[in-house]
N, C-alpha and C positions, 0 to 999 in steps of 0.2 A: 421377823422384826418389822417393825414397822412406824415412821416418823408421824407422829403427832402435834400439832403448835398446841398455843395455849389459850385460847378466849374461849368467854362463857356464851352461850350454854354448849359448844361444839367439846370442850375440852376445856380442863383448868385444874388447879391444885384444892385439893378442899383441906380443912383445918386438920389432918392428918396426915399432909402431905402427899396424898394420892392423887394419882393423875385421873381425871371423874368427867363425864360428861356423854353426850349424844355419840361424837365419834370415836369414844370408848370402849364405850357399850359396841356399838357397830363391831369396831375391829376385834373387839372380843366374840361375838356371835362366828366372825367369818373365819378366827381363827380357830375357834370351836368344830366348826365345818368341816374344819382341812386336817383337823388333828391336831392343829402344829401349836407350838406354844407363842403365845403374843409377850415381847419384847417392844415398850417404846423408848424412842430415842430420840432424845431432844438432841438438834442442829437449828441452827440460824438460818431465818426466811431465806438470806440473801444467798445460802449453799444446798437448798434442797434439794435442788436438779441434778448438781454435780456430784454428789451426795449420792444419791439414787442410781446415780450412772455407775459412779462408782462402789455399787453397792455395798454403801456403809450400812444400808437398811434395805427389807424388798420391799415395800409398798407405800405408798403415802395414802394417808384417809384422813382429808383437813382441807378446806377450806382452797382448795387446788384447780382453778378454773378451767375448764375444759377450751383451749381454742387451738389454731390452725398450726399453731407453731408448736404448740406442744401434742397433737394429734402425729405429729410427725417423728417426735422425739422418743415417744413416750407410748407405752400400750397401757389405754386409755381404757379402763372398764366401762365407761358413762356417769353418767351424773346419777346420784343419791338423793340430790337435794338441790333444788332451786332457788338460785339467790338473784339480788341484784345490787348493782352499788345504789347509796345512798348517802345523801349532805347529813348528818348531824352535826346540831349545834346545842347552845345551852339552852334548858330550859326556858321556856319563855320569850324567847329570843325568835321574833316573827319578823325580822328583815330577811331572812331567807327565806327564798320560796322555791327555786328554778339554779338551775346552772347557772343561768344568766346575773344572776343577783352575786356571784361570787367574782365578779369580776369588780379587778383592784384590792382585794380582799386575799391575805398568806393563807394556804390550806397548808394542812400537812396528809401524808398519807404513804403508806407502807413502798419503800420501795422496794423495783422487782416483781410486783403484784398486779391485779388489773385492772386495779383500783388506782397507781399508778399510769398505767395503758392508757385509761379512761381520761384522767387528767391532763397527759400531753397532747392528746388531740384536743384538748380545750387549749390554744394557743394564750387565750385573755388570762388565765389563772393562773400566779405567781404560789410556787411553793417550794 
């Protein structure tokens, strides 16, 4: 088994209700690998960890950033895929440029996540 979220193009529901995407396909390859059969299971960002501790599933393949705290928790295959955070905004919308520009300014952003992490050591950003 194995916990999947759901954003495009990593994973997401297509008009058949199947679960489709990049780390789909992955966790289908590696299950393929091992024999075993792939089972995903959808849980809440905010219970993945405890989740996995308590293996309501054995693996996570999603969107799951590699750092020191969870290096410790966790046996860590490595990274798949290289990301970084990033400001979006609407279309068109060129008052942002920098970190810096989002201050005084509500973000929102996943809690729990590193994307979170990243925002509280921005002290100035109200979210």
């Amino acid at each position: 088994m194995v916990w999947i979220t759901r954003s495009r193009p990593m994973e997401f529901t297509d008009d058949n209700n199947n679960t489709v995407g990049f780390d789909v396909d992955l966790a289908n390859e590696i299950a393929k690998k091992l024999g075993a059969k792939l089972k995903i299971v959808a849980v809440d960002w905010s219970g993945i960890q405890s989740a996995l501790k308590s293996k309501k599933f054995d693996a996570i393949i999603s969107c799951f950033s590699i750092t020191d705290e969870r290096k410790k928790a966790f046996n860590l295959a490595g990274p798949y895929l290289y990301i970084r955070q990033v400001i979006a905004v609407k279309r068109g919308d060129n008052s942002i440029k920098s970190f810096e520009d989002l201050k005084g300014i509500k973000i929102g952003v996943q809690a729990n996540t590193t994307g979170d992490s990243a925002v509280q050591k921005m002290k100035f950003i109200n979210y």
